[in-house]
FIKOLZA-1660 file (N, C-alpha, C; in steps of 0.1 Angstrom, whole numbers, plus 5000, padded with zeros to 4 digits):
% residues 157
   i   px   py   pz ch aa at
   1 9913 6335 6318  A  X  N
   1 9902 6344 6319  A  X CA
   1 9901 6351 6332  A  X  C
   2 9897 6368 6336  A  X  N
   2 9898 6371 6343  A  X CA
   2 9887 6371 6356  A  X  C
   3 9893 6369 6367  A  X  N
   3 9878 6365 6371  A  X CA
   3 9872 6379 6379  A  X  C
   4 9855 6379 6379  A  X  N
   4 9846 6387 6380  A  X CA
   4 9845 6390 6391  A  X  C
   5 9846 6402 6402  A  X  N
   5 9840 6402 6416  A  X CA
   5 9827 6415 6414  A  X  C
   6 9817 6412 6421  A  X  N
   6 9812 6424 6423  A  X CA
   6 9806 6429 6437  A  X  C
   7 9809 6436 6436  A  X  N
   7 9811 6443 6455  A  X CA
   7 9795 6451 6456  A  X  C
   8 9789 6444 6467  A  X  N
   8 9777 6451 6464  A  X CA
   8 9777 6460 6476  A  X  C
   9 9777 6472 6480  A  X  N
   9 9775 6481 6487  A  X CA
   9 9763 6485 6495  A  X  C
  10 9761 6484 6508  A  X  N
  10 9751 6490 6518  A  X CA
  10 9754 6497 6531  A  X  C
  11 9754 6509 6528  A  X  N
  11 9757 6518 6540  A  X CA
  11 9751 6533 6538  A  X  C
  12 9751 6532 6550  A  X  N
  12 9747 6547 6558  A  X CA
  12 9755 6560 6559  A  X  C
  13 9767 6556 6565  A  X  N
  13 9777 6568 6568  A  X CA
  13 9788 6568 6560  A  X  C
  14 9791 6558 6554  A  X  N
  14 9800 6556 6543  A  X CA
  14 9816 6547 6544  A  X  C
  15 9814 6540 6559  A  X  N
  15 9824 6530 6561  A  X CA
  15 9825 6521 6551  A  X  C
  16 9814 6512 6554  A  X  N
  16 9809 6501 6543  A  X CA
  16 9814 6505 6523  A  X  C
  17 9815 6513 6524  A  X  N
  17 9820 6520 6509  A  X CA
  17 9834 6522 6507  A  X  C
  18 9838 6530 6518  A  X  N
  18 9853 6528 6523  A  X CA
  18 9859 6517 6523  A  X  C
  19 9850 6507 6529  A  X  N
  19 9860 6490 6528  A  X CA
  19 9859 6488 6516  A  X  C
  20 9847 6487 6507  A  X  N
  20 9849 6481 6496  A  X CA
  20 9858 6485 6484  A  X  C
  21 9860 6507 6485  A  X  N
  21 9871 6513 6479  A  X CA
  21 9880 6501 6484  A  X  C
  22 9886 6500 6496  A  X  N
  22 9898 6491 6498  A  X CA
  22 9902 6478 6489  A  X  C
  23 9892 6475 6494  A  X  N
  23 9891 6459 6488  A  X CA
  23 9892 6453 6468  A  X  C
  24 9886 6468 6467  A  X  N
  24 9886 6467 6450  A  X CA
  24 9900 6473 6449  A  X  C
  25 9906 6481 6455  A  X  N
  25 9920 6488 6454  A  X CA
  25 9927 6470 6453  A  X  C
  26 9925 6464 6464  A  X  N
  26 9934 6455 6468  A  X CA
  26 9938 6439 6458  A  X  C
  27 9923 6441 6451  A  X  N
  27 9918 6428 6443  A  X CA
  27 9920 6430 6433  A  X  C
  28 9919 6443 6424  A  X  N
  28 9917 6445 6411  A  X CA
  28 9929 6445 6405  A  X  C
  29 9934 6435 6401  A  X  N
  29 9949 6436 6395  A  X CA
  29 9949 6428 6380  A  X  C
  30 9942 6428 6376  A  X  N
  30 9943 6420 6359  A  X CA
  30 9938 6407 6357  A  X  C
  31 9943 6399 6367  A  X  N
  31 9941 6385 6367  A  X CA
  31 9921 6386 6375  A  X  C
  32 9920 6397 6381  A  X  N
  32 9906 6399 6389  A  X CA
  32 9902 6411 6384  A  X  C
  33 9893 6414 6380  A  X  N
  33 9885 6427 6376  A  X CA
  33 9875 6427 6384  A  X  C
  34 9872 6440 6391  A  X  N
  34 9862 6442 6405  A  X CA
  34 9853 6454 6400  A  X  C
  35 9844 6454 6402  A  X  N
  35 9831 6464 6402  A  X CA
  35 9826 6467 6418  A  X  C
  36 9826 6479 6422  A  X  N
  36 9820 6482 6434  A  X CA
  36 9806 6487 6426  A  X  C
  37 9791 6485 6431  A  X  N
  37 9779 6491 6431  A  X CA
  37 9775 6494 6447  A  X  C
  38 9773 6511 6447  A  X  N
  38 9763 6508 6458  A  X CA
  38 9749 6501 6451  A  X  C
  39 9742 6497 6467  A  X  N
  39 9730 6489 6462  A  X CA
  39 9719 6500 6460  A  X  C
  40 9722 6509 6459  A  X  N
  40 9714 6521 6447  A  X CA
  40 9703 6519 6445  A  X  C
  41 9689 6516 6443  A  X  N
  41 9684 6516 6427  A  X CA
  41 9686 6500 6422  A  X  C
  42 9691 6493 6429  A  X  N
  42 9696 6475 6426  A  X CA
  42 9684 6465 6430  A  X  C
  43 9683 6458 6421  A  X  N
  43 9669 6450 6422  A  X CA
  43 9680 6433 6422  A  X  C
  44 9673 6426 6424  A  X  N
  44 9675 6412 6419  A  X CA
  44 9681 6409 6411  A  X  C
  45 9679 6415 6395  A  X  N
  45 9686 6409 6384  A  X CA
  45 9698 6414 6383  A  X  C
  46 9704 6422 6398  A  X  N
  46 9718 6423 6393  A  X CA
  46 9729 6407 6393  A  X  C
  47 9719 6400 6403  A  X  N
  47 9729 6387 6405  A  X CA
  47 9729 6382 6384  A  X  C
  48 9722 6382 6379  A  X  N
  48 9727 6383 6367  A  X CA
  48 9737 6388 6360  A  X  C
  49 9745 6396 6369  A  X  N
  49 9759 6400 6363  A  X CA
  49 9768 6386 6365  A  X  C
  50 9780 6386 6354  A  X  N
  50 9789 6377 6353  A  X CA
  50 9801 6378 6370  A  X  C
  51 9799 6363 6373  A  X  N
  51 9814 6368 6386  A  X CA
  51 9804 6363 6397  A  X  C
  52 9813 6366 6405  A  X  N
  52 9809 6360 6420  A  X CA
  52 9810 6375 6430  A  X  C
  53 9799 6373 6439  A  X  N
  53 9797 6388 6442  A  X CA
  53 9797 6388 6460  A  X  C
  54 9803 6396 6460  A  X  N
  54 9809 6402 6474  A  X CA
  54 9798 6414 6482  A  X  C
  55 9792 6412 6491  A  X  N
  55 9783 6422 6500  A  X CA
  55 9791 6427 6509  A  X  C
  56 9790 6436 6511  A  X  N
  56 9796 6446 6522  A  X CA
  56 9791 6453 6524  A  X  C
  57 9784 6457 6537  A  X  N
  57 9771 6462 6543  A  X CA
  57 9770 6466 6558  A  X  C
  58 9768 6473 6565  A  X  N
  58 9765 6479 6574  A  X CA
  58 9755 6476 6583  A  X  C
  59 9746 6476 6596  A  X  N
  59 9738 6475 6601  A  X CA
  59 9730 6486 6607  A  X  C
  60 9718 6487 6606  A  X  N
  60 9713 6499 6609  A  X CA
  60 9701 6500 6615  A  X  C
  61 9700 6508 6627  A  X  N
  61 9691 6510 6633  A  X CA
  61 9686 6495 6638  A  X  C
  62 9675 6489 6641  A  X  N
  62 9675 6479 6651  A  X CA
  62 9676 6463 6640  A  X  C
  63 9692 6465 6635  A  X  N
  63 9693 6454 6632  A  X CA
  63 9689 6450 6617  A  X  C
  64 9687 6462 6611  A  X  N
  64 9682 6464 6597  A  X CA
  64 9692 6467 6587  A  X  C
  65 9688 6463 6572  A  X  N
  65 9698 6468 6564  A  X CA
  65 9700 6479 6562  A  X  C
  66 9709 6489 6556  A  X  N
  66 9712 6499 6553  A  X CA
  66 9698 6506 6546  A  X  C
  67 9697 6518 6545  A  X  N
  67 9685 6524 6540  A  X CA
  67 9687 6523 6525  A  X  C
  68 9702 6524 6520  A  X  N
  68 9706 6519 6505  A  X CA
  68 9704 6507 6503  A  X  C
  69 9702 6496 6509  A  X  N
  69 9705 6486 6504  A  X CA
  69 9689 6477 6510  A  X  C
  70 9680 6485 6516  A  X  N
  70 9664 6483 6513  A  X CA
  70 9657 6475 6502  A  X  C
  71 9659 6483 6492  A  X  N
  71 9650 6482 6483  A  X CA
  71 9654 6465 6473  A  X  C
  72 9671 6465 6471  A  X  N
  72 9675 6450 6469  A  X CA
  72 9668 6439 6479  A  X  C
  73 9669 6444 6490  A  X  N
  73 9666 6427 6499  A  X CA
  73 9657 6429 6501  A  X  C
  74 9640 6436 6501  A  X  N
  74 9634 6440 6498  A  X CA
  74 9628 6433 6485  A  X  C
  75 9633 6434 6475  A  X  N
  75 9627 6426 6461  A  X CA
  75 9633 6415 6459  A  X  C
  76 9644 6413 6466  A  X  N
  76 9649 6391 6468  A  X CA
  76 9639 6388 6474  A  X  C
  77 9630 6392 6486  A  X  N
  77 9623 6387 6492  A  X CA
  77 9611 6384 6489  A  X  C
  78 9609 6398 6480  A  X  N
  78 9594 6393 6473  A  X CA
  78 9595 6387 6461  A  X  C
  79 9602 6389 6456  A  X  N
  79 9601 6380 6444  A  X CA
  79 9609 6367 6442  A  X  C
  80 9622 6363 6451  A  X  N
  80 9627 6346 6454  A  X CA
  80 9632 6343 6442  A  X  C
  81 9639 6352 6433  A  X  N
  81 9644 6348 6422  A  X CA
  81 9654 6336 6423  A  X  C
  82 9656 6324 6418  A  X  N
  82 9666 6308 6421  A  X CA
  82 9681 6320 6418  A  X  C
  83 9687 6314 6430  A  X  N
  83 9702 6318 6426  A  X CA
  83 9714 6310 6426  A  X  C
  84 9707 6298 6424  A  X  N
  84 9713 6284 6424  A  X CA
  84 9723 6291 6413  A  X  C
  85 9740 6286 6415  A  X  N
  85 9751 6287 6405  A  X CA
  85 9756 6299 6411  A  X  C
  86 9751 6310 6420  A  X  N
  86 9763 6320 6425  A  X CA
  86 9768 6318 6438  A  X  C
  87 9776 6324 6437  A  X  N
  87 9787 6321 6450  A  X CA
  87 9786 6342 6455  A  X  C
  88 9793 6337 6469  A  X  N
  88 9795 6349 6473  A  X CA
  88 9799 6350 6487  A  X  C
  89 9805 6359 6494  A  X  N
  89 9806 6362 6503  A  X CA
  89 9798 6376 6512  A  X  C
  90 9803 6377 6526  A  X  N
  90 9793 6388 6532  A  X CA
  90 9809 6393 6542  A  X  C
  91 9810 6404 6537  A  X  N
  91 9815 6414 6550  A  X CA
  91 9810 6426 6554  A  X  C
  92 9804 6422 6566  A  X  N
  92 9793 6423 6579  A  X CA
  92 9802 6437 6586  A  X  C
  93 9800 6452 6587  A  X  N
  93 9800 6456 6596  A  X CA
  93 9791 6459 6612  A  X  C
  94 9797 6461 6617  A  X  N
  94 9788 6467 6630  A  X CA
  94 9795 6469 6646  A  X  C
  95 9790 6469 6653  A  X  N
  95 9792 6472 6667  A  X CA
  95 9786 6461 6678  A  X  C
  96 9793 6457 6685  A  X  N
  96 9793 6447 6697  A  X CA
  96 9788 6453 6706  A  X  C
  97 9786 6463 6712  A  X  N
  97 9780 6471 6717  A  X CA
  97 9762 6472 6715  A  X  C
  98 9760 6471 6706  A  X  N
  98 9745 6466 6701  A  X CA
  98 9739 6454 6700  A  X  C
  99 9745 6446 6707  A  X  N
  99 9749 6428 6710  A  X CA
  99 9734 6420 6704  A  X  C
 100 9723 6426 6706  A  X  N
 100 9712 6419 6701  A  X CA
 100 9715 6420 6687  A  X  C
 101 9712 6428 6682  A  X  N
 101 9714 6432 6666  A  X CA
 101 9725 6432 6661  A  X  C
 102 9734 6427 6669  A  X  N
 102 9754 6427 6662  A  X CA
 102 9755 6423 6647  A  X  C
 103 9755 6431 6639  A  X  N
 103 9760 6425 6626  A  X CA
 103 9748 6422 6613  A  X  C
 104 9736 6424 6620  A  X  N
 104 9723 6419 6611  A  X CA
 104 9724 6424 6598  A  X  C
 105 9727 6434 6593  A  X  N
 105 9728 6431 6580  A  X CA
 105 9734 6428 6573  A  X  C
 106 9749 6421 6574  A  X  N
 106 9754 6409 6569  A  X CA
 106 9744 6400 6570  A  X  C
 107 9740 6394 6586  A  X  N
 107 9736 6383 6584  A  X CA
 107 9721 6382 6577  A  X  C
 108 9710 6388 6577  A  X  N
 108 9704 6394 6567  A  X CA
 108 9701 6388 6552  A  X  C
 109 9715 6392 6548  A  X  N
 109 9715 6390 6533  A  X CA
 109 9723 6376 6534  A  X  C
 110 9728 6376 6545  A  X  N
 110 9736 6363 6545  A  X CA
 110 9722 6350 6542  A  X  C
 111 9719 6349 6553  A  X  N
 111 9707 6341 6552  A  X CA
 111 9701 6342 6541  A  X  C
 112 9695 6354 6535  A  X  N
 112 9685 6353 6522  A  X CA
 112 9694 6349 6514  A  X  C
 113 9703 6350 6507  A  X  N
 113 9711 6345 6498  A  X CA
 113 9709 6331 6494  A  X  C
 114 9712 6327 6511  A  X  N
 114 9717 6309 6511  A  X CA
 114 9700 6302 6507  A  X  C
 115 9691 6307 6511  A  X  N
 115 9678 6305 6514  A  X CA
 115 9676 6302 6496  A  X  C
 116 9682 6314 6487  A  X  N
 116 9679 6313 6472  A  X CA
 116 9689 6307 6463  A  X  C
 117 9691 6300 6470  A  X  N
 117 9702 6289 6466  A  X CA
 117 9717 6293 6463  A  X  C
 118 9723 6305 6466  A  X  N
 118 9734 6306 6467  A  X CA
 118 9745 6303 6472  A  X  C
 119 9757 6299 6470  A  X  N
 119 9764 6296 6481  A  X CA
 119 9773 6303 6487  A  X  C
 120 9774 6305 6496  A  X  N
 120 9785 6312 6501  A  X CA
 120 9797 6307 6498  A  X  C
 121 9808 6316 6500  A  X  N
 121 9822 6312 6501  A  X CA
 121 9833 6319 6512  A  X  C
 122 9835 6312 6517  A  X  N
 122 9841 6317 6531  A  X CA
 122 9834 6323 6543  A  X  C
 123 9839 6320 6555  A  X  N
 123 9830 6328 6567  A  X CA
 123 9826 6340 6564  A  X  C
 124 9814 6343 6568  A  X  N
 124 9811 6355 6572  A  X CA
 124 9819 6362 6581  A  X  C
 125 9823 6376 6578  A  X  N
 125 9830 6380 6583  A  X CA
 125 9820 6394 6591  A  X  C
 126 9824 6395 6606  A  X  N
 126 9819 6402 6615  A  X CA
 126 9821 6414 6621  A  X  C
 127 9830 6426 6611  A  X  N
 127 9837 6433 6624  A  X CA
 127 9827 6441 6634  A  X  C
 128 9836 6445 6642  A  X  N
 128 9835 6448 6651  A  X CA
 128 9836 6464 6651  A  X  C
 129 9828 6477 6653  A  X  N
 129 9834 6488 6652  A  X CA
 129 9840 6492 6665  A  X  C
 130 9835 6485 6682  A  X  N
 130 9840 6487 6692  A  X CA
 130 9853 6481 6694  A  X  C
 131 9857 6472 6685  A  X  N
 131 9873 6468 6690  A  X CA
 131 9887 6472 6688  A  X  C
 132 9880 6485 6678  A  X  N
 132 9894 6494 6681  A  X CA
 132 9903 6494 6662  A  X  C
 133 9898 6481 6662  A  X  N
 133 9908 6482 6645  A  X CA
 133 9897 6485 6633  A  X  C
 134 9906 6494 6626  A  X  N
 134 9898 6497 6616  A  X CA
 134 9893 6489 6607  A  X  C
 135 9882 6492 6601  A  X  N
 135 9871 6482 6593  A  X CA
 135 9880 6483 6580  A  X  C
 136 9892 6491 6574  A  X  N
 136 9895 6490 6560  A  X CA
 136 9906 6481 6562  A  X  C
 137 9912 6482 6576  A  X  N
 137 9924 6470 6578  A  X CA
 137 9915 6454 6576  A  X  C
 138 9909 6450 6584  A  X  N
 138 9905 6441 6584  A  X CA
 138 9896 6436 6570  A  X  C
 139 9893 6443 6561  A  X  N
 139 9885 6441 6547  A  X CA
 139 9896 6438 6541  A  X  C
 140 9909 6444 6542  A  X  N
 140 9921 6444 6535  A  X CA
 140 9927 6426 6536  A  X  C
 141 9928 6426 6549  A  X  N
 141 9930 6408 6549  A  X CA
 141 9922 6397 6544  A  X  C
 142 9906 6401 6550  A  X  N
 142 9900 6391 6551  A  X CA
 142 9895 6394 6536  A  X  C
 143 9896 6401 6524  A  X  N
 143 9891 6396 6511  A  X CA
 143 9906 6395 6507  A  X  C
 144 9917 6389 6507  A  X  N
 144 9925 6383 6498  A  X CA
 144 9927 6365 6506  A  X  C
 145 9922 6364 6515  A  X  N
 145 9918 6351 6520  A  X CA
 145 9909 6347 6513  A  X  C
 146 9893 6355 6517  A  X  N
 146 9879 6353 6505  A  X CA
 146 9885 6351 6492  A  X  C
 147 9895 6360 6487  A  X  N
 147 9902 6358 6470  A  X CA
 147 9907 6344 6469  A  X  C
 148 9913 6343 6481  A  X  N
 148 9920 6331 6474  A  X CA
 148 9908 6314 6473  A  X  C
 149 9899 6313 6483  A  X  N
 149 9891 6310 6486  A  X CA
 149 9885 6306 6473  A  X  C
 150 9877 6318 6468  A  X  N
 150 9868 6317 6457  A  X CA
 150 9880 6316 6444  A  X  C
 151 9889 6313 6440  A  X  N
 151 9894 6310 6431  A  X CA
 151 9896 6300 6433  A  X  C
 152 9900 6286 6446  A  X  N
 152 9894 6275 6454  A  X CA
 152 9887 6267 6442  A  X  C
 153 9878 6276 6446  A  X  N
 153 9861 6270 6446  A  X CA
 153 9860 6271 6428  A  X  C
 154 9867 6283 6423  A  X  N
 154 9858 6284 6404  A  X CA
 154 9868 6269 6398  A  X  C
 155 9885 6271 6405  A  X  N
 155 9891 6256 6401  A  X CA
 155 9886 6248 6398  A  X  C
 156 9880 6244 6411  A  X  N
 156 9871 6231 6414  A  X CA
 156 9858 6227 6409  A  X  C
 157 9857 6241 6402  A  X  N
 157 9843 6238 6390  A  X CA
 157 9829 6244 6398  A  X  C
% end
C-alpha cells in the first residue's frame, strides 16, 4: 500500500512552497504519493486526511506564523481537536540573524501539534536563510532521511 504524505504549506514569499515543490518532486515515486496544500483556507479537520503530514513553514514578522498559515493554528488552538494516531514532521525555515524568533513558526506548530497528541517523527529541522545554502538543497536531504524515518515508524505499527 502506498504511503500518504501531506505537505502542509506556510509562507509569505514563497520559499517555504519552493521546498515543498522539491520535496514532493523528490518523494513522490509510487511506493509514496505526496499532496502539497498551502495552508489556504485549512482548518483542523484537514489532519483528517489519510497519511502522515509534513509542515513546512516559514517565520514571520516577530516570530509568527505565516499570514497563510494563521487561520490553521489559529483554529488548532481554539478548538484542541485530539490528534492522538498522527505522526508528522516540521521543516522550519528562517534566519539566524533574527536569533530571538529563529525559526518560530516551525516551532509553533511544532509544539501545538505535540501538545494535541501528535507525534512527531524526526528532528525538527531548522534552516537557516543566513548560512548560505539553499533551503531546496537542504529539504532535498533532510525529507528522504524524515522518509525513511516515518516508514521506520508505520513498520513498527
Amino acid at each position: 500500500m502506498a504511503l500518504q504524505i501531506n505537505i502542509l504549506v506556510g509562507t509569505m514569499t514563497g520559499t517555504a512552497q519552493l521546498c515543498a515543490q522539491e520535496m514532493e518532486l523528490a518523494l513522490d515515486d509510487g511506493d509514496t504519493r505526496v499532496a502539497t496544500l498551502l495552508m489556504d483556507g485549512l482548518d483542523g479537520t484537514v489532519f483528517a486526511r489519510e497519511g502522515v503530514f509534513l509542515v513546512c513553514t516559514s517565520t514571520y514578522g516577530q516570530g509568527d506564523v505565516p499570514d497563510n498559515a494563521r487561520a490553521l493554528y489559529e483554529d488548532l488552538k481554539a478548538k484542541r481537536p485530539s490528534l492522538a494516531g498522527i505522526r508528522y514532521g516540521v521543516f522550519g525555515l528562517g534566519d539566524r540573524t533574527y536569533a530571538e524568533t529563529f525559526n518560530f513558526g516551525g516551532k509553533r506548530f511544532d509544539e501545538l501539534l505535540a501538545e494535541l497528541g501528535a507525534e512527531r517523527v524526526g528532528e525538527r529541522h531548522m534552516h537557516d536563510a543566513s548560512s548560505g545554502v539553499l533551503p531546496e538543497e537542504t529539504a532535498l536531504e533532510w525529507c528522504q532521511d524524515w522518509l525513511a524515518r516515518v516508514k521506520e515508524r508505520v513498520a513498527a505499527g
